[in-house]
PDB file with SEQRES, HELIX, SHEET and CRYST1 records, atoms N, CA, C and O in Angstrom:
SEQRES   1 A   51  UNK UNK UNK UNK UNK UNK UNK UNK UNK UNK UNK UNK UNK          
SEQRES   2 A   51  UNK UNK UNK UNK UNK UNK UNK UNK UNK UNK UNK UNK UNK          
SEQRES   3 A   51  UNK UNK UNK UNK UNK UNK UNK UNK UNK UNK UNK UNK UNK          
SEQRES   4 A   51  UNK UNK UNK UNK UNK UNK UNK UNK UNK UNK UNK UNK              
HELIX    1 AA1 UNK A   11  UNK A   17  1                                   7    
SHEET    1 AA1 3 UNK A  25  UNK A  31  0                                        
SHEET    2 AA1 3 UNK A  34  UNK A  39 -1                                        
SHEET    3 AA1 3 UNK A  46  UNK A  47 -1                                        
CRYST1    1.000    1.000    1.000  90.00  90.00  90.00 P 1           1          
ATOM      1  N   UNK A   1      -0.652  52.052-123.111  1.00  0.00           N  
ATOM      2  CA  UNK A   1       0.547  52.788-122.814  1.00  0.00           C  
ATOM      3  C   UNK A   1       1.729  52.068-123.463  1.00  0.00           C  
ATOM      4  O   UNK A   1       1.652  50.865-123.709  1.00  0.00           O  
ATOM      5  N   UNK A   2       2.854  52.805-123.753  1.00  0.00           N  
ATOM      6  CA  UNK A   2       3.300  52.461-124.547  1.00  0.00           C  
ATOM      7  C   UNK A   2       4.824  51.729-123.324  1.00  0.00           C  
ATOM      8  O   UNK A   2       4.921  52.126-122.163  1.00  0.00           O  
ATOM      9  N   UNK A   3       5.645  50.857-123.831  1.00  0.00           N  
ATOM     10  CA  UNK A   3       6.863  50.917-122.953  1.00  0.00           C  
ATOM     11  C   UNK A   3       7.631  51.481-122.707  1.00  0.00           C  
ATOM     12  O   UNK A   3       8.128  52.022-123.694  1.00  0.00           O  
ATOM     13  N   UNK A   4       8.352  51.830-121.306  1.00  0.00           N  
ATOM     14  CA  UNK A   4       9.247  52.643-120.904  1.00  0.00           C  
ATOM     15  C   UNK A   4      10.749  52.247-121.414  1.00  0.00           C  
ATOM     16  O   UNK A   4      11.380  51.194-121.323  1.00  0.00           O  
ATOM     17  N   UNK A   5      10.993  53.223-121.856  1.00  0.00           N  
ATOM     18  CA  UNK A   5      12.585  53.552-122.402  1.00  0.00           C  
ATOM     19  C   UNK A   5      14.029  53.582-121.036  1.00  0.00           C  
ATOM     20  O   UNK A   5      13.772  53.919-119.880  1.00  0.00           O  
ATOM     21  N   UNK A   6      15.356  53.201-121.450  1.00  0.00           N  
ATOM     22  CA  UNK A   6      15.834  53.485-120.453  1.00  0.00           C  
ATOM     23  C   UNK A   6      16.193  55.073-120.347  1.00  0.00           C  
ATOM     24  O   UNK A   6      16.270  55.894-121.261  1.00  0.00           O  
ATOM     25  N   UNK A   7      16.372  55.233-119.061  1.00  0.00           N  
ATOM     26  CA  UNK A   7      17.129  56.638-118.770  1.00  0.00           C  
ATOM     27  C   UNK A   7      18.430  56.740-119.489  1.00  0.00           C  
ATOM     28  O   UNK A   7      19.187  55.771-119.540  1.00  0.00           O  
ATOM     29  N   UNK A   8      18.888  58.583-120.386  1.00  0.00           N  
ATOM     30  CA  UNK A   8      19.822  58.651-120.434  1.00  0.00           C  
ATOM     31  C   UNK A   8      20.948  59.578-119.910  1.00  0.00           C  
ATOM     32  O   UNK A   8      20.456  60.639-119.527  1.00  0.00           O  
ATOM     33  N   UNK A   9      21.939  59.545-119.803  1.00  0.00           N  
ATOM     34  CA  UNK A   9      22.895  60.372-118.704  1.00  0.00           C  
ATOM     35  C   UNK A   9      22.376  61.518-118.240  1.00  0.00           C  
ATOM     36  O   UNK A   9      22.614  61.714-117.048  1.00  0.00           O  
ATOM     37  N   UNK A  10      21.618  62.504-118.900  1.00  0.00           N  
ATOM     38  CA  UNK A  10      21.156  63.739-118.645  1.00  0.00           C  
ATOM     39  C   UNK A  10      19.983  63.872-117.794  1.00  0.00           C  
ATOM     40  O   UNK A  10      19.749  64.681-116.896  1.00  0.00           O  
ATOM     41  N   UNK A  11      18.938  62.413-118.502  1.00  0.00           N  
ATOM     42  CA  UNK A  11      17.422  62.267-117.827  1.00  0.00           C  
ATOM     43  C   UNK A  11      17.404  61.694-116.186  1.00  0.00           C  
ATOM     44  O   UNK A  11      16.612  61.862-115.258  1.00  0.00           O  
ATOM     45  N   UNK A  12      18.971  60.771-116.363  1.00  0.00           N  
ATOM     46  CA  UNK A  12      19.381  60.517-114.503  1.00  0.00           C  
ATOM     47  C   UNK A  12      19.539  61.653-113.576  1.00  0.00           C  
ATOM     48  O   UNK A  12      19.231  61.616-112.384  1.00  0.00           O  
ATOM     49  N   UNK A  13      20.106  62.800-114.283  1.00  0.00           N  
ATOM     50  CA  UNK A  13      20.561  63.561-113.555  1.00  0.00           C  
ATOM     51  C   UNK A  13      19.503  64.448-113.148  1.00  0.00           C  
ATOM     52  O   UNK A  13      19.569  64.965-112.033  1.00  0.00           O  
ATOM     53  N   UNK A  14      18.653  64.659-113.823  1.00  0.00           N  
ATOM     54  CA  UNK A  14      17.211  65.466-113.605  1.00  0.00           C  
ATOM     55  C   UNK A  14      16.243  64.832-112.684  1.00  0.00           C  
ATOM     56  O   UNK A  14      15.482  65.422-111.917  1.00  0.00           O  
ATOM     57  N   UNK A  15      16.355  63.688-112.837  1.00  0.00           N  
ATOM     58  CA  UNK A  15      15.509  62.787-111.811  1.00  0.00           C  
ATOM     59  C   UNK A  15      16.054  62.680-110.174  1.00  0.00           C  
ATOM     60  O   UNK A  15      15.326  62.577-109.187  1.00  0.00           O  
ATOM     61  N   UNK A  16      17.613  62.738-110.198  1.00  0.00           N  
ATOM     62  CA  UNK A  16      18.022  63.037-109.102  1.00  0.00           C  
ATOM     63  C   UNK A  16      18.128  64.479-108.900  1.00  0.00           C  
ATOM     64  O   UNK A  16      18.317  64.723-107.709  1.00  0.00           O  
ATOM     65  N   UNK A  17      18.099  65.047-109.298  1.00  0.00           N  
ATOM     66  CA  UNK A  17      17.471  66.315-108.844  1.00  0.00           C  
ATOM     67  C   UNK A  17      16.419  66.712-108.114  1.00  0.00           C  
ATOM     68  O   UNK A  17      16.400  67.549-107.211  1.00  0.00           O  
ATOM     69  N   UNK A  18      15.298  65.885-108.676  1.00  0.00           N  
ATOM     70  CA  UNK A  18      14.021  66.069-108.203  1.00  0.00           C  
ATOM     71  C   UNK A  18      13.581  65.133-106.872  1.00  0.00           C  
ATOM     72  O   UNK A  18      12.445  64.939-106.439  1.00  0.00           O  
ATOM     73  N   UNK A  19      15.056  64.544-106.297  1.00  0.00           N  
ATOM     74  CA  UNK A  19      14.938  63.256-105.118  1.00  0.00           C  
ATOM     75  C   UNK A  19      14.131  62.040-105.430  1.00  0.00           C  
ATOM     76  O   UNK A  19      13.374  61.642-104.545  1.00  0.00           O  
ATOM     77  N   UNK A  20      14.194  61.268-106.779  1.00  0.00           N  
ATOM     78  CA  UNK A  20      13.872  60.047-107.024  1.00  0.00           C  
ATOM     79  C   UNK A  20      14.975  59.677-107.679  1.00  0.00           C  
ATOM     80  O   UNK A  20      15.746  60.250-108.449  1.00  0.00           O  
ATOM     81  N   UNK A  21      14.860  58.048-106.982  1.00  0.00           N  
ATOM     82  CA  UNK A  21      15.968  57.251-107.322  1.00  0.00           C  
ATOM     83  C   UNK A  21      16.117  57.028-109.237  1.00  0.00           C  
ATOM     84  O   UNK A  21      15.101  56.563-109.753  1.00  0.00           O  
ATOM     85  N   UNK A  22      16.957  57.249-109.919  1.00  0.00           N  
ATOM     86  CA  UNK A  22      16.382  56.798-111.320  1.00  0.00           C  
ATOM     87  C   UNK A  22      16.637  55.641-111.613  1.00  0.00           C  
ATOM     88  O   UNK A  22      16.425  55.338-112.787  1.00  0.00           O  
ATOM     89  N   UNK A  23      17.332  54.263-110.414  1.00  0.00           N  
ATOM     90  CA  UNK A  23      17.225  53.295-111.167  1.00  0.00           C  
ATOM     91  C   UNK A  23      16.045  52.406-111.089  1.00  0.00           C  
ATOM     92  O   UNK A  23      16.047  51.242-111.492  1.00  0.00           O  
ATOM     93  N   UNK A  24      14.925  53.079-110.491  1.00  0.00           N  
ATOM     94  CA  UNK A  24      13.550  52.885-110.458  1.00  0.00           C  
ATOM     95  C   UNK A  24      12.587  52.700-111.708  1.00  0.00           C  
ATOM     96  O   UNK A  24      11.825  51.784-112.018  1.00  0.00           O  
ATOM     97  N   UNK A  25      12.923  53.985-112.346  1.00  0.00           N  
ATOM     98  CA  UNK A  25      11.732  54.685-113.091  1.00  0.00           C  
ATOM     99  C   UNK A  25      12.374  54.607-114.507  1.00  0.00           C  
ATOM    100  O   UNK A  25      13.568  54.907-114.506  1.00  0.00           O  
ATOM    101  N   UNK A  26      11.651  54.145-116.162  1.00  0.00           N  
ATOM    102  CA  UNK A  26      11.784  54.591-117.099  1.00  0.00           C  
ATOM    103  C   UNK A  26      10.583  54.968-117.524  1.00  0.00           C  
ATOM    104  O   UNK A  26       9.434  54.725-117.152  1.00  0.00           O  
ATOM    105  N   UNK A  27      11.243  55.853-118.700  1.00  0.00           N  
ATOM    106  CA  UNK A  27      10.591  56.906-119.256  1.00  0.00           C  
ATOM    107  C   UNK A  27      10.193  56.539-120.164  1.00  0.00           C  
ATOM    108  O   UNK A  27      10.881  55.941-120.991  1.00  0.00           O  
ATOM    109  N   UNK A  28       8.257  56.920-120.371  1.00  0.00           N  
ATOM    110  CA  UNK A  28       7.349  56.501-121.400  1.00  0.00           C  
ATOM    111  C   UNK A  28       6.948  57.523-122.004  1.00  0.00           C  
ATOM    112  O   UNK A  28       6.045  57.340-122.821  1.00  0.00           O  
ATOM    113  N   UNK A  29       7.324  58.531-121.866  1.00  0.00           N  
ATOM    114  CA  UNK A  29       6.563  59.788-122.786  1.00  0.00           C  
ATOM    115  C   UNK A  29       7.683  61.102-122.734  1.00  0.00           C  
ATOM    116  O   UNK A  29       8.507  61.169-121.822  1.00  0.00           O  
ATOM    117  N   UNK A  30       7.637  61.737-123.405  1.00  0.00           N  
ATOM    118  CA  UNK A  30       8.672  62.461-123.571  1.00  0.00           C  
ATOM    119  C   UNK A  30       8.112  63.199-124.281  1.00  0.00           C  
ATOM    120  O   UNK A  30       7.980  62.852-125.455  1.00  0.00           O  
ATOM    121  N   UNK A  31       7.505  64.654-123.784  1.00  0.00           N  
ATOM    122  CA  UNK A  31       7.548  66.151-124.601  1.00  0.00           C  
ATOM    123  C   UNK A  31       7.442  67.369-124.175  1.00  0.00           C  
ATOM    124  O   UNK A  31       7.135  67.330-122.984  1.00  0.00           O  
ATOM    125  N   UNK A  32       7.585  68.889-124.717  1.00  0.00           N  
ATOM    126  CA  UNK A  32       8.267  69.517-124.232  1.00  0.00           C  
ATOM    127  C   UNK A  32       7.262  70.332-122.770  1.00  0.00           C  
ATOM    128  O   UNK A  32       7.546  71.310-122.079  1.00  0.00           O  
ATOM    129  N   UNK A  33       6.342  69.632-122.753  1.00  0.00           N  
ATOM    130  CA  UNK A  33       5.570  70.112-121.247  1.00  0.00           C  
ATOM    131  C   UNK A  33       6.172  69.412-120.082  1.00  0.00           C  
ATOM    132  O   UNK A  33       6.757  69.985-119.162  1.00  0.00           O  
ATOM    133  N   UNK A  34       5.974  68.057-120.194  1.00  0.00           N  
ATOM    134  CA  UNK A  34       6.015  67.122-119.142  1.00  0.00           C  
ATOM    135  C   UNK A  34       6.940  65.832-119.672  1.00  0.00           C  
ATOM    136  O   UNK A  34       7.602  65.839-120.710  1.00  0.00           O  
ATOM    137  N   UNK A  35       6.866  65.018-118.976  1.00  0.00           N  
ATOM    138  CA  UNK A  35       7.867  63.506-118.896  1.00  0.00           C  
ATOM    139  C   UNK A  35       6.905  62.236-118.498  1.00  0.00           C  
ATOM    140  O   UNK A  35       6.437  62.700-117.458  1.00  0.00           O  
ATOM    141  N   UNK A  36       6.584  61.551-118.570  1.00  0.00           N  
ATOM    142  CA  UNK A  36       5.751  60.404-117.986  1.00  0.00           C  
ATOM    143  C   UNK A  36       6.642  59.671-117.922  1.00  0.00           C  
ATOM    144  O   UNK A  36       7.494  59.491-118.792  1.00  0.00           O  
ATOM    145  N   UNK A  37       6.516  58.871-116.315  1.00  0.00           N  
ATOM    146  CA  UNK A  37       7.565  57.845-116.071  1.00  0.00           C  
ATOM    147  C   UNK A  37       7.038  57.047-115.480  1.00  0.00           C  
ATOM    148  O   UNK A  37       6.047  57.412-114.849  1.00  0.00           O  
ATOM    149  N   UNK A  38       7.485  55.474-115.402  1.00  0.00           N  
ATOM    150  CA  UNK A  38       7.094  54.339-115.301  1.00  0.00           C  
ATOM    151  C   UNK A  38       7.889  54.267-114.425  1.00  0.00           C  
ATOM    152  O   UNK A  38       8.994  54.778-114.602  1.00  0.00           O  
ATOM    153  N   UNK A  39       7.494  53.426-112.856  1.00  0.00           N  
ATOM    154  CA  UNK A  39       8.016  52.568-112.083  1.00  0.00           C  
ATOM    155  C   UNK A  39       8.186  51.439-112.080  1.00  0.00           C  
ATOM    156  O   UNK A  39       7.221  50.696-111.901  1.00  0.00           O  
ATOM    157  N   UNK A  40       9.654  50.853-112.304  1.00  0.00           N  
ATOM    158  CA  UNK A  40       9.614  49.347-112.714  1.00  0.00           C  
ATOM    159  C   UNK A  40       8.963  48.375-112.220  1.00  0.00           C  
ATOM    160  O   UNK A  40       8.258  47.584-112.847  1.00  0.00           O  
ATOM    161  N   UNK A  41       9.256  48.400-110.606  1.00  0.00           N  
ATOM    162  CA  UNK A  41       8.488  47.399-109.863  1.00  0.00           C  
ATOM    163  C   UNK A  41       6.637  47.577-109.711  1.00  0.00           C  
ATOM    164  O   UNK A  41       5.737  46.741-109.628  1.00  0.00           O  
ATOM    165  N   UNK A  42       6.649  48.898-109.724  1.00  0.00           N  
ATOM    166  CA  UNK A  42       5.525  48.681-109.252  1.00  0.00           C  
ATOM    167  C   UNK A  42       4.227  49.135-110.549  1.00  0.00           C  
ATOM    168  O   UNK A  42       3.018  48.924-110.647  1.00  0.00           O  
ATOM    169  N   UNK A  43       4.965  49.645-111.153  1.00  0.00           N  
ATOM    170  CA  UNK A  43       3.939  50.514-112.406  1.00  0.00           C  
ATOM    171  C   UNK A  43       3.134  51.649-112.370  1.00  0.00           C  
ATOM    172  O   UNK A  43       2.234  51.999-113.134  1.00  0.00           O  
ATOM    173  N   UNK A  44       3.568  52.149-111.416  1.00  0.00           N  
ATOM    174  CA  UNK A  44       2.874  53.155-110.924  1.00  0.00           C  
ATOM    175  C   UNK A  44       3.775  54.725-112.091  1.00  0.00           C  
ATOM    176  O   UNK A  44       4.958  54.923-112.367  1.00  0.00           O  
ATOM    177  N   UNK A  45       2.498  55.498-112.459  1.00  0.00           N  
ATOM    178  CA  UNK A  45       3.070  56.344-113.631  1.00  0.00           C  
ATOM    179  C   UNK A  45       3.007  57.785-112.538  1.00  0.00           C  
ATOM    180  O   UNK A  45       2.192  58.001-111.641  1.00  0.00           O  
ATOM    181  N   UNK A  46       3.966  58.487-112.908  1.00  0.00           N  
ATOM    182  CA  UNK A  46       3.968  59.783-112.502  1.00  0.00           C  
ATOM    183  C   UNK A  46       4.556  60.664-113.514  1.00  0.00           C  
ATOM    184  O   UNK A  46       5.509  60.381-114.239  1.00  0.00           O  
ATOM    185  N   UNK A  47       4.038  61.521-113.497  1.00  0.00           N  
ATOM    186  CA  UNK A  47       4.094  63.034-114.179  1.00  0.00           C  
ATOM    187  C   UNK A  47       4.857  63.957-113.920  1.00  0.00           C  
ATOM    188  O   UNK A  47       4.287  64.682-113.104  1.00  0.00           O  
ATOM    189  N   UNK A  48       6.217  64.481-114.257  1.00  0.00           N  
ATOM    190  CA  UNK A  48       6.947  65.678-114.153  1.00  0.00           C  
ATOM    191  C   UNK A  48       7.290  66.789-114.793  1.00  0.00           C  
ATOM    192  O   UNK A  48       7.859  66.407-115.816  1.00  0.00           O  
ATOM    193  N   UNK A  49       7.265  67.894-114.770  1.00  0.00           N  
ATOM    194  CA  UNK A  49       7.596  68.478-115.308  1.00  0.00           C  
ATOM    195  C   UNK A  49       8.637  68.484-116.138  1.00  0.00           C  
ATOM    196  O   UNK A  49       9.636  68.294-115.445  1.00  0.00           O  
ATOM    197  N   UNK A  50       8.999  68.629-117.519  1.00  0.00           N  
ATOM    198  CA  UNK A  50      10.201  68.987-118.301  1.00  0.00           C  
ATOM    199  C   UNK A  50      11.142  70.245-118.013  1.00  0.00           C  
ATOM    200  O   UNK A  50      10.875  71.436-117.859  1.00  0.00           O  
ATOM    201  N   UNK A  51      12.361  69.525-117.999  1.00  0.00           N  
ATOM    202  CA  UNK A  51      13.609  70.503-117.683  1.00  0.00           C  
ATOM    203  C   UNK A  51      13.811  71.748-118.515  1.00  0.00           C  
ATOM    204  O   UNK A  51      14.758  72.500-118.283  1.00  0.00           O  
TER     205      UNK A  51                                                      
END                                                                             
């Protein structure tokens, strides 16, 4: 897996949308289905849908 990127102004705002904190989680995958995101502390990956 590759490393997580930071969040940018737009990708915070989508994440709080969805009720996760974003200074948690960066983002390792990025395309136009889904999002893969990395939890800093813990590494745990989750899957969201794209905006």
């Amino acid at each position: 897996m590759k490393n997580g990127k930071r969040l940018k102004r737009f990708e915070k705002q989508y994440l709080r949308s969805l009720n996760l904190n974003h200074e948690n989680w960066l983002l390792s995958k990025k395309t136009t289905e889904f999002w893969l995101i990395v939890h800093k502390l813990t590494g745990q990956t989750k899957e969201i849908p794209a905006p």
